[in-house]
MARPA-355700 format. One record per residue (C-alpha): x, y, z; residue in three letters. Coordinates in nm, 3 decimals. Example, Ala and Ser with C-alpha at 12.3 -4.5 7.8 and 13.67 -1.06 7.14 Angstrom:
2
X,Y,Z,vopa
1.230,-0.450,0.780,ALA
1.367,-0.106,0.714,SER
end
This chain:
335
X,Y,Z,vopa
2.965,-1.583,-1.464,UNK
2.625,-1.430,-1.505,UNK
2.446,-1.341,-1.156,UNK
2.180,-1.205,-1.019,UNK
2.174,-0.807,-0.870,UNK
1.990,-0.608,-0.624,UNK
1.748,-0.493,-0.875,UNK
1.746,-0.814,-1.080,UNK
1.968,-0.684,-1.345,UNK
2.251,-0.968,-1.454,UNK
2.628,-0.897,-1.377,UNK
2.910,-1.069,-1.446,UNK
3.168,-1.089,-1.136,UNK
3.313,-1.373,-0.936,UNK
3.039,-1.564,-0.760,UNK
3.119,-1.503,-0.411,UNK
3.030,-1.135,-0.476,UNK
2.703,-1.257,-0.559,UNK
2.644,-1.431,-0.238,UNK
2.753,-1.131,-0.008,UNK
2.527,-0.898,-0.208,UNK
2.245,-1.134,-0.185,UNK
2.255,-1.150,0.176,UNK
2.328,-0.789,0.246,UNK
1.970,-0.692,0.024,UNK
1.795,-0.969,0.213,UNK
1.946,-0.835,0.553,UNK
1.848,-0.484,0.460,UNK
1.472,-0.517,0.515,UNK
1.553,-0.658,0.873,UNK
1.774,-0.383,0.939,UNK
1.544,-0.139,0.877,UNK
1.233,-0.274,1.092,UNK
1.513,-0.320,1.398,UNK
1.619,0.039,1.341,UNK
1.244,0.157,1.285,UNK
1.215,-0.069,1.627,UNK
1.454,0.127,1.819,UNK
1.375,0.446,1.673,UNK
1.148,0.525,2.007,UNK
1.473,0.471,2.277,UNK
1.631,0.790,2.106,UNK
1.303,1.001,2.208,UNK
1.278,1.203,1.867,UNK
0.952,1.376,1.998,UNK
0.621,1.325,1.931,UNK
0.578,1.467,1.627,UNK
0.820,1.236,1.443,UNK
0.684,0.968,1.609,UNK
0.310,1.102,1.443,UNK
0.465,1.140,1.107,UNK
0.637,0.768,1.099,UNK
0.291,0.605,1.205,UNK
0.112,0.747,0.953,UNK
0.387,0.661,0.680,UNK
0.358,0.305,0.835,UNK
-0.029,0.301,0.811,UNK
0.051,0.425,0.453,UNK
0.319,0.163,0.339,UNK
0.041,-0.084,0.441,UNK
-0.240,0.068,0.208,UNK
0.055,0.112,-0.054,UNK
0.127,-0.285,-0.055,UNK
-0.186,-0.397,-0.024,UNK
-0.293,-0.201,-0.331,UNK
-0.021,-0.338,-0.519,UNK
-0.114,-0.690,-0.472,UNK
-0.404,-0.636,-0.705,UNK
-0.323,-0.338,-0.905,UNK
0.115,-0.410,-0.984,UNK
0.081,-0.781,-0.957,UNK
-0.261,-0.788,-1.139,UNK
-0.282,-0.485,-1.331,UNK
-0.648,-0.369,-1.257,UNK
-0.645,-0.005,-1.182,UNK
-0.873,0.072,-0.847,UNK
-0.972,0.408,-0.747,UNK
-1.177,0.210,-0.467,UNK
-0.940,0.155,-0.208,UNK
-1.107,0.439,0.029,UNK
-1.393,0.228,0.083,UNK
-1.230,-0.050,0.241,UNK
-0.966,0.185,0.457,UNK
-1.330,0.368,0.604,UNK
-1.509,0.074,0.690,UNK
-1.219,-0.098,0.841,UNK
-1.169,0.232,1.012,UNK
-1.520,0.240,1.126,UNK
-1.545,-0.107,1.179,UNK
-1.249,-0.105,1.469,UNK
-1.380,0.217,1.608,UNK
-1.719,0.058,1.653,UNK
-1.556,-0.231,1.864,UNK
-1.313,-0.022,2.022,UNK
-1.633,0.165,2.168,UNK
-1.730,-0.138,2.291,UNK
-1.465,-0.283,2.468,UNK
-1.338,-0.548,2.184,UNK
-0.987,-0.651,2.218,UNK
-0.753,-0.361,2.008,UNK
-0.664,-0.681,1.763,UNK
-0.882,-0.789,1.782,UNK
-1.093,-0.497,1.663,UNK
-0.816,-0.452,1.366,UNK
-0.907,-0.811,1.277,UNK
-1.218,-0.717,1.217,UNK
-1.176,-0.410,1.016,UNK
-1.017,-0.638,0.747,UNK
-1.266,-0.885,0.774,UNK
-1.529,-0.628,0.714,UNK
-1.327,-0.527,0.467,UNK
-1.305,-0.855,0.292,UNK
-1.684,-0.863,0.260,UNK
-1.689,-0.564,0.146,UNK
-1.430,-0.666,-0.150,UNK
-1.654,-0.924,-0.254,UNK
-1.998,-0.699,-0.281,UNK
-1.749,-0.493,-0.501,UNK
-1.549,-0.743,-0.692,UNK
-1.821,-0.984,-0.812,UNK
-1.971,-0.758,-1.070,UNK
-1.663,-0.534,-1.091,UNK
-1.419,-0.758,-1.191,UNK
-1.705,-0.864,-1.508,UNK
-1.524,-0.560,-1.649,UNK
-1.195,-0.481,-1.773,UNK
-0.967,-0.174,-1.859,UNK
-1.114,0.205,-1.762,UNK
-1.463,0.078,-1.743,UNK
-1.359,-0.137,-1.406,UNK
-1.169,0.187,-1.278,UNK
-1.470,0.396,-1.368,UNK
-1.671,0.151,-1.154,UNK
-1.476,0.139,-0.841,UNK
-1.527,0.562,-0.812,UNK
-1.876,0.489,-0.861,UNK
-1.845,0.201,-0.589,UNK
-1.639,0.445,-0.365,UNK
-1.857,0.746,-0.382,UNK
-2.227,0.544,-0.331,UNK
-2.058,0.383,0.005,UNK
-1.898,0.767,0.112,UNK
-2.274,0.862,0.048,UNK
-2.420,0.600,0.251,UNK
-2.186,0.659,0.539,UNK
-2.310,1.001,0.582,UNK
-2.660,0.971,0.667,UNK
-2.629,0.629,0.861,UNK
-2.708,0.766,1.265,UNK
-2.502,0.480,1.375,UNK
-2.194,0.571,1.333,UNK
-2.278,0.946,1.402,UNK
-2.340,1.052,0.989,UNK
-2.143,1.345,0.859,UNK
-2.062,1.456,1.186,UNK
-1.872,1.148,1.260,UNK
-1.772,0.917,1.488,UNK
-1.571,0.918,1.819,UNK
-1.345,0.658,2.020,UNK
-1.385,0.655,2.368,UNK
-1.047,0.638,2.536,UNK
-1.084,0.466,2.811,UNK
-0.691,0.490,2.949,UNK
-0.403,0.687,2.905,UNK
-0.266,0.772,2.533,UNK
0.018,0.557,2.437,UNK
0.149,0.748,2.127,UNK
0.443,0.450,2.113,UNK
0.147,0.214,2.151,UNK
0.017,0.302,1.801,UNK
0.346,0.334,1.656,UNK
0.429,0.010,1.702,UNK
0.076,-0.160,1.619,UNK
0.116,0.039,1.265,UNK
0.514,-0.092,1.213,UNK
0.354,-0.456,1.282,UNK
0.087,-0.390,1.001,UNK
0.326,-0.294,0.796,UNK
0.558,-0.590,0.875,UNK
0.270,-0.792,0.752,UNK
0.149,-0.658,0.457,UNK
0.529,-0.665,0.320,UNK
0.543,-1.028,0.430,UNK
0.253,-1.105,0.279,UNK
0.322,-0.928,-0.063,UNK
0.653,-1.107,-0.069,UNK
0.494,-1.463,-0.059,UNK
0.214,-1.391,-0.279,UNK
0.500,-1.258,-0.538,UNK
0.646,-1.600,-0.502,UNK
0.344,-1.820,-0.525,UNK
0.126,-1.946,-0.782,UNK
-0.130,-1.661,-0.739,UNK
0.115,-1.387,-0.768,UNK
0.218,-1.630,-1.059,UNK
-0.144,-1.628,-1.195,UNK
-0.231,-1.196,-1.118,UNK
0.113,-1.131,-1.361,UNK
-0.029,-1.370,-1.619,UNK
-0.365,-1.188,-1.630,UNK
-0.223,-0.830,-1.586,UNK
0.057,-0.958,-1.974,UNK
-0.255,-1.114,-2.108,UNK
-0.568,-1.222,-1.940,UNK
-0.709,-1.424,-2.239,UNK
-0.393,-1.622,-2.259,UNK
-0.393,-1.672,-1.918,UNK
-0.764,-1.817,-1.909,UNK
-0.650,-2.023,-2.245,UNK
-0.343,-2.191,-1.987,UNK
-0.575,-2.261,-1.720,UNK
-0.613,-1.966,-1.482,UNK
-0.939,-1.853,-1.385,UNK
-0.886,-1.465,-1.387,UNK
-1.213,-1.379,-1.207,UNK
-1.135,-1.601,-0.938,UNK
-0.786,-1.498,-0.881,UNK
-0.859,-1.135,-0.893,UNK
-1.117,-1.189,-0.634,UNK
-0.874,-1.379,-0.427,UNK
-0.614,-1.099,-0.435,UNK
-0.861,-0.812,-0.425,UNK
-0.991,-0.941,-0.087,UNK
-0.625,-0.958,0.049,UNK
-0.597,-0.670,-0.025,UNK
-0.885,-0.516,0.067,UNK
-0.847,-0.707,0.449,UNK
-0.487,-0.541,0.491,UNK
-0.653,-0.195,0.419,UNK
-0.927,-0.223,0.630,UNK
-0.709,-0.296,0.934,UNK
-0.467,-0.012,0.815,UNK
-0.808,0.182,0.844,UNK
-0.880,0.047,1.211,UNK
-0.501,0.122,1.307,UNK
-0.539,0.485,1.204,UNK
-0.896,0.518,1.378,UNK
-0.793,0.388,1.691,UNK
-0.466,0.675,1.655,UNK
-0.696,0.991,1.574,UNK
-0.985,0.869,1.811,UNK
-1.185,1.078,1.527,UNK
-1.298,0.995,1.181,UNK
-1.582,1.122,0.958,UNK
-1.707,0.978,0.613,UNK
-1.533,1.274,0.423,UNK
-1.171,1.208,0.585,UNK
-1.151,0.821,0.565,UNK
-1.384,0.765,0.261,UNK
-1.260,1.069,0.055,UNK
-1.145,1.019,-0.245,UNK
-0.819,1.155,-0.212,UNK
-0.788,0.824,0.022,UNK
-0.851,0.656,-0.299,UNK
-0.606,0.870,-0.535,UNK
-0.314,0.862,-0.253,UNK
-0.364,0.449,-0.207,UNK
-0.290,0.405,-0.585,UNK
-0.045,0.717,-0.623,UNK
0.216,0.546,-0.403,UNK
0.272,0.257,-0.559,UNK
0.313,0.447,-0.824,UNK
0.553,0.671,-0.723,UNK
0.796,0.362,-0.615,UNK
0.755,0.178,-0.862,UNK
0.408,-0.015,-0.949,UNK
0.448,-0.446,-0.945,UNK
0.729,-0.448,-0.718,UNK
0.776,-0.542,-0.407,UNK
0.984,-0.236,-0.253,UNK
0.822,0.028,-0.433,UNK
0.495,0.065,-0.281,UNK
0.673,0.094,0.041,UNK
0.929,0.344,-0.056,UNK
0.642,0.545,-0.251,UNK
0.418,0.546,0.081,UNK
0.764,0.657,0.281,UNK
0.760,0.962,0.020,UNK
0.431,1.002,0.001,UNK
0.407,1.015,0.398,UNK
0.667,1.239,0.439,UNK
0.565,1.481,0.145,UNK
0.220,1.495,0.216,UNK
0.185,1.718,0.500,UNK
0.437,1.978,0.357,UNK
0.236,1.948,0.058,UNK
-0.114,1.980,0.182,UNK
-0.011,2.241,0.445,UNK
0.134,2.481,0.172,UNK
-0.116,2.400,-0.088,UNK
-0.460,2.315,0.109,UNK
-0.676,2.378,-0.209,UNK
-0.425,2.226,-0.470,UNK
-0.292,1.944,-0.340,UNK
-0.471,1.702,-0.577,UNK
-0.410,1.914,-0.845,UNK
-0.032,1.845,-0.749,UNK
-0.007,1.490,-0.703,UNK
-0.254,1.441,-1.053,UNK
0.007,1.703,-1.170,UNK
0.300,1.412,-1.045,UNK
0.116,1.104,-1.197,UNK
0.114,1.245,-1.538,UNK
0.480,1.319,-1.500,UNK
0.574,0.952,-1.398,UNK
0.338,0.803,-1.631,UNK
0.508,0.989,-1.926,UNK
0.895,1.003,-1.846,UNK
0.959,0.725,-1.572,UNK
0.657,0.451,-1.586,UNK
0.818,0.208,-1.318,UNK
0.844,0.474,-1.033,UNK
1.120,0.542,-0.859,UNK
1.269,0.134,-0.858,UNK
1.288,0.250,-1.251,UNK
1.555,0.541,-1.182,UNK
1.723,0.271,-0.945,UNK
1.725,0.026,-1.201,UNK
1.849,0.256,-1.488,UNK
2.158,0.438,-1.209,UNK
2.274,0.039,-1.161,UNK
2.278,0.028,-1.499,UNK
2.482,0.294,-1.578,UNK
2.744,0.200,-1.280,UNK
2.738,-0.141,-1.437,UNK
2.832,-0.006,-1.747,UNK
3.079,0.257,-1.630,UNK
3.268,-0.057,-1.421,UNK
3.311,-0.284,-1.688,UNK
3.407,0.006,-1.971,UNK
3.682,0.119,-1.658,UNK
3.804,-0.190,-1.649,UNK
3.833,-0.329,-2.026,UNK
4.079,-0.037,-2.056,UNK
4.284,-0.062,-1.798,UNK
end
């Protein structure tokens, strides 16, 4: 009997097989948040602690990116722009005594906005000539940031703390996040707009022709998306208490959002997140050996994955299972 595998491959095995491996990959992702949970009770200092929030804060831009540019297929290199003024959005109403939450909530809101001043004429485009635009779109806002007195211009801007440091505080605020933008790229996968972005990203003129209305839909998912980044952007301003227009609107922001998904496997649900968990951990090694190359490096890496392994590292899962699958069932028709 034909059935369904881990990686969506087809197998053929007794069916009862089928149903323990089912619920072991759909217990998996609880697992992990309960063990990412309980992680704290062990004390594994503060520096682990520092490098799992920011992988968390990165698994959320990772996801969120995905929802337009896996499910839908339109290539941003805009992303920084929503992760700065979410970023500077919650700092602002931190400063001013706004509920933490409630100052996330309106990062992504901002955010959101902010999605649709770039979407509506954006998304008029298609191919490199959209991708080209959101840089442009990126760099004019970076610009603009820096010489409004507001928010403190290229010298930046600074969160008042007004208590004691909570490092486990954070932690936890960016594994919710997370929790969330997962959640919510699972049940856009499964409903009639994640439905809609794959139609548009095979074919968008045959998608139109069967009754989807690509500019709408990609504005719809854009401004998820763009809403989970901006409060991924308030989490991580709120943590550093610091941020400047050439930290959160730089456009490495921008090349590291898309790079993730990448990396795990673009259109998927579990690779952005296990791209940003590589990512997250590589990154500081990375940037700390090679502070003047780094980009070079990871442009270096996208070339590499483009070329030899397009669907990331769920692709090398996909082909290993694959090759077990084969190995099993050439084992055991000669016995």
């Amino acid at each position: 009997m034909a059935q369904a595998t881990p990686f969506g491959m087809k197998d053929a095995g007794p069916s009862h097989v089928s149903s323990r491996g089912k619920l072991l990959v759909r217990s998996l992702p609880l697992v992990l948040v309960a063990v990412l949970a309980g992680l704290p009770l062990l004390d594994p200092g503060p520096e682990i602690i520092r490098l799992l929030f920011i992988t968390l804060v990165w698994i959320t831009a990772s996801v969120a990116w995905n929802l337009i540019g896996g499910f839908g297929g339109q290539v941003s290199f805009g992303f920084a722009v929503f992760y700065g003024l979410g970023a500077y959005t919650a700092a602002l109403a931190l400063n001013r005594g706004i509920n933490t939450w409630m100052a996330f909530l309106m990062g992504g809101m901002v955010a959101l906005l902010a999605s649709l001043l770039v979407g509506l004429p954006t998304f008029r485009l298609r191919g490199p000539y959209f991708a080209i635009a959101t840089i442009g779109a990126s760099e004019a806002v970076r610009v603009i940031m820096t010489n409004v007195s507001l928010t403190g211009g290229a010298s930046g801007y600074r969160i008042m703390e007004t208590g004691v440091f909570h490092q486990l505080e954070h932690f936890y605020s960016a594994l919710a996040l997370a929790v969330v933008s997962v959640a919510a790229c699972i049940l856009v996968r499964r409903s009639k707009l994640g439905l809609a972005l794959m139609a548009i990203r095979e074919d968008e003129d045959a998608a139109s022709d069967l009754g989807v209305n690509p500019y709408r839909v990609k504005l719809v998912a854009h401004s998820l998306a763009a809403a989970l980044t901006g409060a991924a952007g308030g989490v991580y301003a709120h943590y550093a208490a610091f941020i400047h227009p050439q930290g959160v609107f730089a456009f490495s922001i921008s090349v590291a959002i898309l790079l993730m998904p990448i990396i795990g496997g673009v259109g998927t649900i579990w690779g952005p997140v296990i791209g940003a968990v590589v990512y997250g951990v590589v990154h500081e090694e990375v940037v700390a050996s090679f502070p003047q190359l780094h980009l070079l490096l990871y442009g270096s890496l996208l070339i590499l994955i483009v070329f030899f392994e397009p669907r990331g590292i769920m692709g090398l899962l996909d082909r290993g299972f694959h090759a077990l699958q084969l190995r099993r069932r050439l084992s055991g028709s000669h016995p």
